[in-house]
KOLNUDO-432597 format. One line per field, with one value per residue: residue number from 0; x, y, z of N, C-alpha, C, O, CB in turn. Coordinates in Angstrom, 2 decimals. Glycine has a CB too. Layout:
# residues N
num = c(NUM | ...);
nx = c(X | ...);
ny = c(Y | ...);
nz = c(Z | ...);
cax = c(X | ...);
cay = c(Y | ...);
caz = c(Z | ...);
cx = c(X | ...);
cy = c(Y | ...);
cz = c(Z | ...);
ox = c(X | ...);
oy = c(Y | ...);
oz = c(Z | ...);
cbx = c(X | ...);
cby = c(Y | ...);
cbz = c(Z | ...);
# end
This chain:
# residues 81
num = c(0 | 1 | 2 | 3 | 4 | 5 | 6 | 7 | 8 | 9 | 10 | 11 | 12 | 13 | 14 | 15 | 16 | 17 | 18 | 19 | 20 | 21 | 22 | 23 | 24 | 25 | 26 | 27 | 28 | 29 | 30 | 31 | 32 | 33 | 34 | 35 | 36 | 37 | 38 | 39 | 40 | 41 | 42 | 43 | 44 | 45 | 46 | 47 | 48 | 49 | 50 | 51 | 52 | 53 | 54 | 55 | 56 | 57 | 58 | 59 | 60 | 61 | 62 | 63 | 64 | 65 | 66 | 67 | 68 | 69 | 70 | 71 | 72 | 73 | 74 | 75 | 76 | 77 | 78 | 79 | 80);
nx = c(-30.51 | -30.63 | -31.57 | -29.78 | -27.10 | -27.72 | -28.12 | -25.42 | -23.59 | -24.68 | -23.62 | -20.76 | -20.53 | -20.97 | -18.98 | -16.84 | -17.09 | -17.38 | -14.35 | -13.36 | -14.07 | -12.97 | -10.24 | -10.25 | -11.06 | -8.50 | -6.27 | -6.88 | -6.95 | -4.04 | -2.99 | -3.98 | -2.49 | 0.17 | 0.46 | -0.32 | 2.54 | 3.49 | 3.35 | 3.93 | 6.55 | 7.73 | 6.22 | 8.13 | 11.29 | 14.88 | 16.61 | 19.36 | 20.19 | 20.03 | 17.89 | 16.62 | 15.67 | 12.94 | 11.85 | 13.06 | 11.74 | 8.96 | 8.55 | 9.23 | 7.23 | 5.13 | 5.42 | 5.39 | 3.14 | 1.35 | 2.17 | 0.94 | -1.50 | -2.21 | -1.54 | -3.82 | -6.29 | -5.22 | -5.91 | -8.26 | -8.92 | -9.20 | -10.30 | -12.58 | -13.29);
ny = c(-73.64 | -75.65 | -76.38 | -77.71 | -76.74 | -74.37 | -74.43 | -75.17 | -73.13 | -71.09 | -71.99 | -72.10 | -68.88 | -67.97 | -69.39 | -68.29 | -65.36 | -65.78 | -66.74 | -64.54 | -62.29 | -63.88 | -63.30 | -60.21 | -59.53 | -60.73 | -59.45 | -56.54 | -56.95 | -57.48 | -55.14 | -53.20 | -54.23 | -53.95 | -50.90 | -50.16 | -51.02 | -49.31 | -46.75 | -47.32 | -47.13 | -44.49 | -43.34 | -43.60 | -42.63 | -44.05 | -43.26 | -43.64 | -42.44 | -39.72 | -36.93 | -36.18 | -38.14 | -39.57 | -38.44 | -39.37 | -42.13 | -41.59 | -40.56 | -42.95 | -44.11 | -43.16 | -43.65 | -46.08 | -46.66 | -45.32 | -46.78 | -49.45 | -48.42 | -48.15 | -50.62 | -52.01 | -50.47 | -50.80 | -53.73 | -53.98 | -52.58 | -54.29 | -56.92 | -55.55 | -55.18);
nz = c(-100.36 | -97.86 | -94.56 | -92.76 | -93.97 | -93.21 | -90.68 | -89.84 | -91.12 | -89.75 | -86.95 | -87.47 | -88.27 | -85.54 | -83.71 | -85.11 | -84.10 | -81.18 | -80.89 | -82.04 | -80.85 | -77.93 | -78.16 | -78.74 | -76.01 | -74.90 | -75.85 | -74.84 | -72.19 | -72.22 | -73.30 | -71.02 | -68.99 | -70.24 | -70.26 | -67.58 | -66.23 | -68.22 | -67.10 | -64.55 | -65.05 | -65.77 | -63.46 | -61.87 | -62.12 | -62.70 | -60.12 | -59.67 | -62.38 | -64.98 | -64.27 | -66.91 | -67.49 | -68.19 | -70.44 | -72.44 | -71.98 | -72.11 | -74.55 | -75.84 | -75.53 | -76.38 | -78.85 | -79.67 | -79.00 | -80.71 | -82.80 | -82.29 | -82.13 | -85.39 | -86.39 | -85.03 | -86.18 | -89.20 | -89.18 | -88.54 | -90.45 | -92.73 | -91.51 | -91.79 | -94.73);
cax = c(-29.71 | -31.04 | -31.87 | -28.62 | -26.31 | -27.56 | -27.86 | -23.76 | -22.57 | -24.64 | -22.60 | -19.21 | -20.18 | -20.60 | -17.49 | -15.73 | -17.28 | -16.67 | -12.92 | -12.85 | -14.23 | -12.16 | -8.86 | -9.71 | -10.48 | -6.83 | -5.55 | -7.27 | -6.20 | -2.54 | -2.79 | -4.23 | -0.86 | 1.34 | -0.29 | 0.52 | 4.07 | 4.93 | 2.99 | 4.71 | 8.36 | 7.35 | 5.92 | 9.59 | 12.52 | 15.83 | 17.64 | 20.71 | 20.30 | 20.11 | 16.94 | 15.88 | 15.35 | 11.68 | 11.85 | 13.06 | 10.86 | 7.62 | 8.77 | 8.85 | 5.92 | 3.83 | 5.64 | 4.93 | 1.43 | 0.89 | 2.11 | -0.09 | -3.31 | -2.14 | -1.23 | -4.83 | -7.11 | -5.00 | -6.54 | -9.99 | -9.99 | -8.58 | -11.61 | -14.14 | -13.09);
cay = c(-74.03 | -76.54 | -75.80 | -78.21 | -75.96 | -72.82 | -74.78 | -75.37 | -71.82 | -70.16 | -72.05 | -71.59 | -67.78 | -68.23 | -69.83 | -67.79 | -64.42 | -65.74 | -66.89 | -63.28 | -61.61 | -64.01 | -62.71 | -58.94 | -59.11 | -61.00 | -58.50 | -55.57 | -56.84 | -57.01 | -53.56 | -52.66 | -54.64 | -52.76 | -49.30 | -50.34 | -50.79 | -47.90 | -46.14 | -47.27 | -46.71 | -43.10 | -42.44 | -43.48 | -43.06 | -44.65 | -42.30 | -43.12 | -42.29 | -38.72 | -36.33 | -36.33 | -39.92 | -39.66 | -37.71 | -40.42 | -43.36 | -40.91 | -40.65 | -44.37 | -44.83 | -42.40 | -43.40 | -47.05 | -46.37 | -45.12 | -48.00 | -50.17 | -48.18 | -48.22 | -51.82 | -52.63 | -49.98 | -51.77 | -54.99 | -54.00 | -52.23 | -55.73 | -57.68 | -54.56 | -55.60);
caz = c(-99.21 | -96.85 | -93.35 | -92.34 | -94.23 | -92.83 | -88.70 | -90.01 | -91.28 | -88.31 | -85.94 | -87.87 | -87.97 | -84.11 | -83.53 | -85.53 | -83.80 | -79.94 | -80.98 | -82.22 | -79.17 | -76.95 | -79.55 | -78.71 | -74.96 | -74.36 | -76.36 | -74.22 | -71.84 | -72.44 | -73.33 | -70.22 | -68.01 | -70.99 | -69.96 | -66.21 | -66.92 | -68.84 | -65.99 | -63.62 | -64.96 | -66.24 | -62.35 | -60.96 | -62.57 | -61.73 | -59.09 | -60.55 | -63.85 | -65.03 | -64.16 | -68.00 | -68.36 | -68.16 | -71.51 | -73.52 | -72.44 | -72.97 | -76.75 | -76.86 | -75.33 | -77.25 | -80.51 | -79.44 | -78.16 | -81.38 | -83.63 | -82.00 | -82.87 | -86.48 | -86.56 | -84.52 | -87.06 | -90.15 | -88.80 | -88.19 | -91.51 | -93.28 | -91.42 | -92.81 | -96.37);
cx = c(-30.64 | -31.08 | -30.45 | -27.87 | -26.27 | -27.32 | -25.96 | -23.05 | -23.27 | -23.83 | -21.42 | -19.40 | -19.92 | -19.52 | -15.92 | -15.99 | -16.67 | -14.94 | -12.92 | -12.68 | -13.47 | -10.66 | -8.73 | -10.06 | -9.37 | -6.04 | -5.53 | -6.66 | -4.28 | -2.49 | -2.67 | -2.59 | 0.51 | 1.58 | 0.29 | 2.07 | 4.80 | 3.75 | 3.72 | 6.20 | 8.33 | 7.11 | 6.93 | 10.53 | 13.41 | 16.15 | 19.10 | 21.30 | 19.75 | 18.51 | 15.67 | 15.45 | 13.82 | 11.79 | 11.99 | 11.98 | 9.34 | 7.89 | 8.87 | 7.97 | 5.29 | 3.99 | 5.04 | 3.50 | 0.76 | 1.32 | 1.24 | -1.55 | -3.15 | -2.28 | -3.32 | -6.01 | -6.43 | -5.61 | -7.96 | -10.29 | -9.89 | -10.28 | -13.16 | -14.41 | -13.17);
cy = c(-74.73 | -75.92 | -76.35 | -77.16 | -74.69 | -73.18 | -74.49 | -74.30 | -71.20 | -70.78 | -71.71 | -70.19 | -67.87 | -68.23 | -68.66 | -66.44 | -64.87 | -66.19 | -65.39 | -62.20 | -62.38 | -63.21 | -61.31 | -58.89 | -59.50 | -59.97 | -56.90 | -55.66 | -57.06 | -55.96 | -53.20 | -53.04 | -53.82 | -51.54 | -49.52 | -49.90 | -49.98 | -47.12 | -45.95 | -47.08 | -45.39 | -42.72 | -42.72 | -43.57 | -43.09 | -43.51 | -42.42 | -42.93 | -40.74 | -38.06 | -35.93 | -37.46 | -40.67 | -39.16 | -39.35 | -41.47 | -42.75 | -40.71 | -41.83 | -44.83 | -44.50 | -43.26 | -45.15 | -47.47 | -46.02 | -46.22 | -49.24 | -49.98 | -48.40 | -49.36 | -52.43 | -51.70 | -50.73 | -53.33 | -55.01 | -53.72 | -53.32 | -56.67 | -56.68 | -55.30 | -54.82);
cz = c(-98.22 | -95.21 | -92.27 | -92.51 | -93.74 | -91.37 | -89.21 | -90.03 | -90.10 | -87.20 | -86.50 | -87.57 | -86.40 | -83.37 | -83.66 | -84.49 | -81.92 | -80.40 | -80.91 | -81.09 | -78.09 | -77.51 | -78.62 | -77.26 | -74.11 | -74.93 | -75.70 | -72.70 | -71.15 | -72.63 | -72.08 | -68.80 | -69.17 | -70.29 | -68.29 | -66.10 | -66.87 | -67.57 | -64.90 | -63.89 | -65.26 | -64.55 | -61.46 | -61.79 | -61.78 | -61.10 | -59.05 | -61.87 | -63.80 | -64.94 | -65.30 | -68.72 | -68.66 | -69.92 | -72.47 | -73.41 | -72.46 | -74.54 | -76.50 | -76.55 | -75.79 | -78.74 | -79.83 | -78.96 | -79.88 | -82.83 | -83.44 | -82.51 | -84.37 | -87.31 | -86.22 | -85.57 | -88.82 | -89.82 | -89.08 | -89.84 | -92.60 | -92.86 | -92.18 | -94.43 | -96.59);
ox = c(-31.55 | -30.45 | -30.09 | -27.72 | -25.28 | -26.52 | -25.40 | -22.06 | -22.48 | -23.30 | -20.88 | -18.65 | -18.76 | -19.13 | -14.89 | -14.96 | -15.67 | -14.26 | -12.52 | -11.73 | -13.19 | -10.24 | -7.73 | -9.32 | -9.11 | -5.02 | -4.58 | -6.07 | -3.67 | -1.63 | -1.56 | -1.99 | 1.54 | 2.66 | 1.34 | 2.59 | 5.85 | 3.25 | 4.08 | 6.99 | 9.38 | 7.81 | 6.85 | 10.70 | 13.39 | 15.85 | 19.90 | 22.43 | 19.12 | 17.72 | 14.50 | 15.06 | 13.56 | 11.79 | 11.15 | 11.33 | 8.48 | 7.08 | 8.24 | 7.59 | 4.37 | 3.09 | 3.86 | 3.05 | -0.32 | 0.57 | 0.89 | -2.39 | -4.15 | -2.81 | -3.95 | -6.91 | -7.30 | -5.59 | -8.63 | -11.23 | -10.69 | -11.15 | -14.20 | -15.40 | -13.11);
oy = c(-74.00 | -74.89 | -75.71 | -76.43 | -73.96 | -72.51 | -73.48 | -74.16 | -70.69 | -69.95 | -70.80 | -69.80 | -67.85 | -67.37 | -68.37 | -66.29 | -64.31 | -65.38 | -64.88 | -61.57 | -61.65 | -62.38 | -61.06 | -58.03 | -59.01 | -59.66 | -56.13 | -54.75 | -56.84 | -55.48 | -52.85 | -52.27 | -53.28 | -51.19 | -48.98 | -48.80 | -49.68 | -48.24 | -44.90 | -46.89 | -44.95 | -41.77 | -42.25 | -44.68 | -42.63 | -42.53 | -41.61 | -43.15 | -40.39 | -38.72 | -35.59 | -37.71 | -41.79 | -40.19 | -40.11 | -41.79 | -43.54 | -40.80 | -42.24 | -45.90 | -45.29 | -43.50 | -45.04 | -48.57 | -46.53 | -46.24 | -49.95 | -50.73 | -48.98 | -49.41 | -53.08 | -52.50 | -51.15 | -54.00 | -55.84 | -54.18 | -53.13 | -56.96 | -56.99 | -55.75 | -54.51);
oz = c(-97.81 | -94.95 | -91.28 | -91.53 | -93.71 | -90.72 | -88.77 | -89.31 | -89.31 | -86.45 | -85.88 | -86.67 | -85.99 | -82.58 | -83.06 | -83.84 | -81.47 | -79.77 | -79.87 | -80.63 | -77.14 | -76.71 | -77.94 | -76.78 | -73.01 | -74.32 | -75.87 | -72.12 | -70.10 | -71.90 | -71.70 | -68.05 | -68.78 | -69.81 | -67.94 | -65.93 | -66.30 | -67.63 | -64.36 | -62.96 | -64.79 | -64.19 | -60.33 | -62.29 | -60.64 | -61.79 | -58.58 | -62.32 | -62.81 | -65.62 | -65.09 | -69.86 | -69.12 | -70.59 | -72.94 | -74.40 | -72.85 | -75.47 | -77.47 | -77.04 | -75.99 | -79.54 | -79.50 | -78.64 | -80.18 | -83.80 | -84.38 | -83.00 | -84.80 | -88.42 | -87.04 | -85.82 | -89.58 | -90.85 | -89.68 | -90.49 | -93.52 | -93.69 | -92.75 | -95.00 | -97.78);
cbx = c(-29.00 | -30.04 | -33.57 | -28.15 | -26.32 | -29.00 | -28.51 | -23.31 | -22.57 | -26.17 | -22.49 | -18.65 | -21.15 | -20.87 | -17.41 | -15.59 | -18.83 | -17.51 | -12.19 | -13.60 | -15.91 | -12.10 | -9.62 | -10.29 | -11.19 | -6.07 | -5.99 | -8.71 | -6.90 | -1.80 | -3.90 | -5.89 | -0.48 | 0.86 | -2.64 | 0.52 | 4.20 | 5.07 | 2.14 | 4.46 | 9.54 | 5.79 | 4.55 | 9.92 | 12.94 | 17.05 | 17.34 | 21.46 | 19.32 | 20.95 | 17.50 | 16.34 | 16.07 | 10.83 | 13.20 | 14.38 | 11.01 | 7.24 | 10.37 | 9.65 | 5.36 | 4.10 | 7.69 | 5.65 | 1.27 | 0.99 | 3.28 | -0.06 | -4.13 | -1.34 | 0.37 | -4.86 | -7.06 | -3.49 | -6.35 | -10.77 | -9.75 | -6.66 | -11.80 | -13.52 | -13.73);
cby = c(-72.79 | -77.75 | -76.35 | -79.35 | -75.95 | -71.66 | -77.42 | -76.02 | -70.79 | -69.96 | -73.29 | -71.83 | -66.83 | -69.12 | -70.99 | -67.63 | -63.95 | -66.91 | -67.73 | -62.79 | -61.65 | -65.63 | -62.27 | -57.78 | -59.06 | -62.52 | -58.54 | -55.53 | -56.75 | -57.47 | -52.71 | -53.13 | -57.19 | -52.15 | -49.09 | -51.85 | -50.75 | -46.87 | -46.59 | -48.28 | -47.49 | -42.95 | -42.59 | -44.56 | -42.49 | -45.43 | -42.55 | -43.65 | -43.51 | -38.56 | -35.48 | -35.77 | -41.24 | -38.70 | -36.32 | -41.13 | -44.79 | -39.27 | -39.91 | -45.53 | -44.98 | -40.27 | -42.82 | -47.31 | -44.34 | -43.85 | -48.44 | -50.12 | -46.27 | -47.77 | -52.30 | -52.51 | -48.10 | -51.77 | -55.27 | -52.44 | -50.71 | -56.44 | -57.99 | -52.27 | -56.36);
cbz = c(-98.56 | -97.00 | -92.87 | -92.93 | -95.21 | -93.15 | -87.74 | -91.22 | -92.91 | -87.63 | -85.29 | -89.57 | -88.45 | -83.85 | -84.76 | -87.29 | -84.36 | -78.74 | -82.32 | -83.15 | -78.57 | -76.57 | -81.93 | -79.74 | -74.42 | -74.86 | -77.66 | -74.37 | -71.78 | -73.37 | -73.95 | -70.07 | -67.91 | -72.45 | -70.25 | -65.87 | -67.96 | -71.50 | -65.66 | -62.97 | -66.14 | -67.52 | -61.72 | -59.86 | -63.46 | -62.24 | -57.64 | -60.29 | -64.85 | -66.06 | -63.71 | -68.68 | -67.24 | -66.83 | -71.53 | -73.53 | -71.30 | -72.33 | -77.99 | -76.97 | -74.44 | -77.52 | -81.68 | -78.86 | -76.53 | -81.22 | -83.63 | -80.82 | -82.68 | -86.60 | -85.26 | -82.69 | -86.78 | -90.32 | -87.39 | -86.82 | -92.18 | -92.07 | -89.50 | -93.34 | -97.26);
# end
């Protein structure tokens, strides 16, 4: 391999590694304005809707909190090989 070919794939790895790292901290934070969110509708619920209405959107946030990690560790373990 020539000293060209290797200047060439070390920048492609490069490339490819900041795309990646820009990829997962837009993705972090979207999480982090998600997490807001359900924060904030969990620390008020409506006042005219019934006194157990917190209940339900903590089950969809957990169960949804937790499809995400599944979805984001199926990813990572896909790039592991």
């Amino acid at each position: 391999m020539s000293t060209t070919d290797f200047d060439h794939l070390t920048t492609v790895v490069r490339d490819r590694d900041s795309l990646f790292v820009a990829w997962a901290r837009g993705r972090q934070q979207e999480e982090r304005r998600r997490l807001a969110l359900l924060q904030g509708l969990q620390a008020q619920p409506d006042p005219s809707e019934a006194a157990d209405i917190s209940g339900p959107i903590t089950a969809w946030a957990k169960g949804h909190a937790r499809d995400k990690r599944r979805q984001a560790n199926a990813i990572a373990q896909l790039r592991r090989g």
